[in-house]
N, C-alpha and C positions, 0 to 999 in steps of 0.2 A: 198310316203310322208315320207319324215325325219322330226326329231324334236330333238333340243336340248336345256337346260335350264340352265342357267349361275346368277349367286347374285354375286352384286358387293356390297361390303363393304371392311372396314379398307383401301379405295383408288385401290383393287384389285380386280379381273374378277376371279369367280370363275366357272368350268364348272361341273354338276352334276354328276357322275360319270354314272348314269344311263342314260343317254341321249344317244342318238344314232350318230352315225359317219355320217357328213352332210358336205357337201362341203358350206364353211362361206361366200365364194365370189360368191355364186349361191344361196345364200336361198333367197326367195320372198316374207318373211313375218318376220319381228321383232317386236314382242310387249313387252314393256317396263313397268312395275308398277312400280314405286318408291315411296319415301318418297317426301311432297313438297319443302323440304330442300334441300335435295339433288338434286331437279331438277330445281329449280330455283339458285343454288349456282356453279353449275358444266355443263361445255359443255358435257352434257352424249347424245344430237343429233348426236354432233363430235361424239365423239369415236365410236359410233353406225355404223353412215356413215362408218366410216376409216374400221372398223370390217366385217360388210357385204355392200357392195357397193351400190349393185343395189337391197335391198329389200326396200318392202314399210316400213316404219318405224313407227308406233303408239306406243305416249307414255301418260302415265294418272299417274295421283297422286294418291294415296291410304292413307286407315288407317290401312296398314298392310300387309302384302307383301306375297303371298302364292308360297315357292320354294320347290316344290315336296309336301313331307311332311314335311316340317318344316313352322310356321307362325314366320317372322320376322319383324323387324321394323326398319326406317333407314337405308333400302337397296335397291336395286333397284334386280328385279324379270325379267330376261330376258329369251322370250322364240324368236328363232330361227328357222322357218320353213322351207324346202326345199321340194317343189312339183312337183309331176311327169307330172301331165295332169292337174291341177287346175291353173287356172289364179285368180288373185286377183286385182280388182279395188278402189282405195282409193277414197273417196270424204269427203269435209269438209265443214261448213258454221259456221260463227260465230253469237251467239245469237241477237249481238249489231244489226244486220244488217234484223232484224223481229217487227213487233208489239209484237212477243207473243211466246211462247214457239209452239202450235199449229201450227202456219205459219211455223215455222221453221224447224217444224218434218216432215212435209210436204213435204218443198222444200228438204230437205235432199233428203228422197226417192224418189221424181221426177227425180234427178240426175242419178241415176241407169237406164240403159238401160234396157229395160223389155224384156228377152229374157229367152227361155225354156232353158238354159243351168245356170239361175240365181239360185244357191239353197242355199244360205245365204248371209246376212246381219249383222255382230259382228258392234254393237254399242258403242262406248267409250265418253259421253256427259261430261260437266260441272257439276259439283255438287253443285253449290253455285248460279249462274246464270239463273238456267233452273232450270222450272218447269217439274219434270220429269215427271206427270201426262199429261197433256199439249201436251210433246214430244210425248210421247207414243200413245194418241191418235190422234196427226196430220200425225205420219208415219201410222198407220193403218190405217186411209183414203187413203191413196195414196197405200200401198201394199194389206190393205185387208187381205185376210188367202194366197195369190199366192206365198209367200215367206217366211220363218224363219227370225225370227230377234230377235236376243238375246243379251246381253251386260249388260252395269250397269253405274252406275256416279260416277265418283271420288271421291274423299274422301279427308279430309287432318286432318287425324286424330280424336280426338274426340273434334277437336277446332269449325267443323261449320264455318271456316271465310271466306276461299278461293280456290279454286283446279285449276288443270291444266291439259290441255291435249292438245298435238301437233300432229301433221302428217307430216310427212319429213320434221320439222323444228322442233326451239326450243317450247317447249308446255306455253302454254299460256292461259290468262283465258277467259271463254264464247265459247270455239271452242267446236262443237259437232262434230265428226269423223263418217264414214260409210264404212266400207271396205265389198266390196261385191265380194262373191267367185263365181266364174264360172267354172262349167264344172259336166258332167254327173258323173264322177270317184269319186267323195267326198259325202259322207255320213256325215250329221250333225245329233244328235241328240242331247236331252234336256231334262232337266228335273229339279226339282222344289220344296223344299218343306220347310216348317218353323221348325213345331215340336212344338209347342206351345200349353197349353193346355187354350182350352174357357171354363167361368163360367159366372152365370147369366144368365139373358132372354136375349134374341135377342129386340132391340130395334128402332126405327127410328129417323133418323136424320132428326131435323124440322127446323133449321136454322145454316148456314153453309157457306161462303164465301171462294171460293177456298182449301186451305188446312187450315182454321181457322175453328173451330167448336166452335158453341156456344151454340147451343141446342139438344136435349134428350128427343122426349115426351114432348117438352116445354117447360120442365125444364133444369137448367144450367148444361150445360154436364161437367162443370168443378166440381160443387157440387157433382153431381151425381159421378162422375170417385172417388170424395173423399169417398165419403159415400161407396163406393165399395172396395178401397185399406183398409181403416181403419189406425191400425197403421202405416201401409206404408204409409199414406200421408203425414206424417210428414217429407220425406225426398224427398220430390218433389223440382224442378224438376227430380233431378239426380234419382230418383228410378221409372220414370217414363216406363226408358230403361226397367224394367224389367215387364211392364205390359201394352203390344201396345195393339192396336184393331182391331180384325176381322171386317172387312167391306165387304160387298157382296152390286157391286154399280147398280144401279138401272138399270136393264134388265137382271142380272146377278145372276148366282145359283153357281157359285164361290166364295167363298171370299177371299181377298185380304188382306194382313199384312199392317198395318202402325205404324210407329215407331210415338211416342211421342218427338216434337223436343224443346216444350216450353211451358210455360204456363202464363198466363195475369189473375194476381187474380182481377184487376179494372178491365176488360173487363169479366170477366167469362169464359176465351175460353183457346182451347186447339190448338196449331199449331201441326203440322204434314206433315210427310214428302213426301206427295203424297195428293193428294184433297180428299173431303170426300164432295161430293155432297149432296143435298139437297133429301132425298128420300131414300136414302142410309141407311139397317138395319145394326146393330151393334152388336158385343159383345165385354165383355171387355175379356183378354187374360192372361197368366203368363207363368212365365219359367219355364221349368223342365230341368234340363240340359241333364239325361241322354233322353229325349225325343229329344232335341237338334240333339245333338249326332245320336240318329239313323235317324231323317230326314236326315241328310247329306248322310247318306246310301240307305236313300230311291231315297234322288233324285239322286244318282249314279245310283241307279240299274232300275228308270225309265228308263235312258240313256241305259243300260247294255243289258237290257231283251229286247230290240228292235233291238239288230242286233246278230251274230252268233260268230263273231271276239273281239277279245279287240281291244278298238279305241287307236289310235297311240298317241291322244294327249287328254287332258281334259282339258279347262277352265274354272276353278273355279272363282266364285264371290260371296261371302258371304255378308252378312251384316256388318257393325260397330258394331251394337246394341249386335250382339248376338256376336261379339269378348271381347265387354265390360263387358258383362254377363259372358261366359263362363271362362277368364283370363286366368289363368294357363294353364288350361284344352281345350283352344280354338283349339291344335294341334288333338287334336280327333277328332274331325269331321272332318279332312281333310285324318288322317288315317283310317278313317272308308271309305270314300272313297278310297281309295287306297285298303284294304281291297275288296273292292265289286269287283273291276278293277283286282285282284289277281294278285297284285305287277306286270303287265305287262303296265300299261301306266303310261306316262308322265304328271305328274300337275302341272299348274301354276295358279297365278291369284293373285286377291286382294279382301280386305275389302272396301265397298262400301259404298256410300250414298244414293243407291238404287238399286233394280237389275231387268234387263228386260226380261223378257220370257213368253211365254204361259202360260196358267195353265195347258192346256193339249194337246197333241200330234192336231197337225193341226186346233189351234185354233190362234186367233193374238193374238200378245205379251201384256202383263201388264206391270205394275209397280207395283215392290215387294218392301217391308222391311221386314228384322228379317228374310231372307232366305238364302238356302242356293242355289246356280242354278249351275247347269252344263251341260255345253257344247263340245261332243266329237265329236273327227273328226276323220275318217279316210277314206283315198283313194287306191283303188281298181287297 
């Protein structure tokens, strides 16, 4: 397994210098992050096609482009695969063509031929269209724990209006993506973490329609989230980013991140970017950057401490929330990873509207906010 990583900006292809020497008209895999500007204003399917011929082509919109260790924006993030003994199966479906997010997560994973040589599943969904909760648990009905499936939702920036993502064509909106790797030779690993610190009790969620909450113990979770910020409420929504909620959903001794995406002061409720079920205990959450910061080291070194090698490639999928947070300083946690990997692999990836992975080694995948996930490959 080769890899190599290229940012296209100012109209030019640039290649990383650390990328490895790869034959362009044999690689079997290009994944594309960009900006939505850039992908809906530019044939970047062309050029891709004309550049490596015969690979599967996946491309997604971001809120921020991860090339190595640099976080940029308004570029497109291209990584290049060439493999030795792995085969790669693309499949796609569009949301328009389901009842429901569920159905659709579903029929995704039915596509996949279920065979002992299946050992990943890289998800690249809609971010605006799809309920990533929904998805998430209609592919784990159909795969279960038999299979890895990691991935995230597009982005398009911190606007929330629209995203995109294509498979051998131009990318488009409501397409979910499934490219499924085969073969014994490839080593996926994964890993997971926020960095966030919880205050307050743990509490239950008593009324709650898909990702809207409306209650707390009975009382308005919207009053209640106030009464807990203080003077931060006065800069609601936007200071919401910096105080999402642990959720642990019912059957689950996990919990899970959800970002704050809105708030309804005539309704009392809070929307959120993954569901917050009925049953579901809570805490409220906040930032610490340099806490930040070493999660992204943590979930590197989840990946790290489970094999013997450096993985040849990592993809990265962060959050929005915590690039909005972090600003300046958002390049750290990408070189914290790199650090744990000790300057020997290759990173790419984006800023997300959510990201998918376990919480823990051979468990099925979640829906994350406010993380950071990664995903290492290498073949044997």
């Amino acid at each position: 397994m080769k890899s190599a990583i290229y940012s296209y900006h100012s109209s030019r292809l640039f290649r990383h210098p650390a990328s490895r020497e790869i034959n362009e008209a044999n690689a079997g895999l290009v994944l594309c992050f960009g900006a939505k500007s850039l992908l809906a204003g530019k044939p970047v399917f062309e050029m891709l096609k004309e550049k490596f011929p015969i690979a599967t082509i996946a491309i997604c919109s971001t809120s921020g482009e991860i090339f190595h260790t640099e976080v940029m924006d308004e570029t497109l993030s291209i990584t290049a695969i060439e493999f030795d003994k792995t085969k790669v199966v693309p499949k796609q479906i569009s949301i328009n063509a389901f009842e429901n997010s569920y159905e659709a997560g579903k029929a995704l994973i039915r596509q996949f031929e279920p065979a002992d040589d299946l050992s990943y599943i890289l998800v690249l969904s809609d971010g605006n269209h799809v309920n990533g909760s929904e998805l998430v648990r209609g592919m784990n009905e159909i795969a279960g724990e038999k299979v890895l499936i990691t991935g995230g939702l597009a982005g398009d920036g911190s606007n929330f209006s629209s995203t995109l993502v294509g498979l051998d064509n131009n990318p488009e909106e409501g397409l979910i993506v499934g490219i499924g790797f085969y073969g014994k030779n490839l080593l996926v690993q994964h890993g997971s973490q926020g960095g966030w610190e919880t205050f307050g009790l743990e509490k239950m969620v008593t009324r709650s329609t898909a990702n809207e909450l409306f209650e707390i113990e009975n009382y308005s979770a919207l009053e209640l989230y106030k009464q807990y910020l203080g003077p931060e409420a006065e800069g609601l929504p936007g200071s919401a980013l910096l105080f999402p909620l642990a959720v642990k959903l019912p059957g689950s001794e996990e919990p899970v991140v959800r970002t704050i995406l809105s708030i309804d002061d005539k309704k009392g409720s809070m929307v959120f970017a993954g569901d917050i079920p009925e049953g579901s205990q809570v805490r409220f959450m906040k930032a610490n950057f340099d806490k930040l910061t070493n999660a992204a080291s943590g979930a590197a070194t989840l990946t790290h401490e489970q094999q013997a090698v450096s993985p040849d490639f990592a993809l990265l999928i962060s959050c929005v929330g915590r690039k909005l947070i972090l600003k300046s300083r958002t390049e750290e946690e990408v070189e914290a990873v790199n650090e744990v990997f000790g300057h020997q692999t290759l990173l790419s990836g984006f800023y997300s509207y959510g990201e998918i992975s376990p919480l823990k080694k051979g468990g099925r995948c979640a829906l994350h906010n406010q993380t950071m996930t990664i995903t290492t490959f290498h073949e044997s």
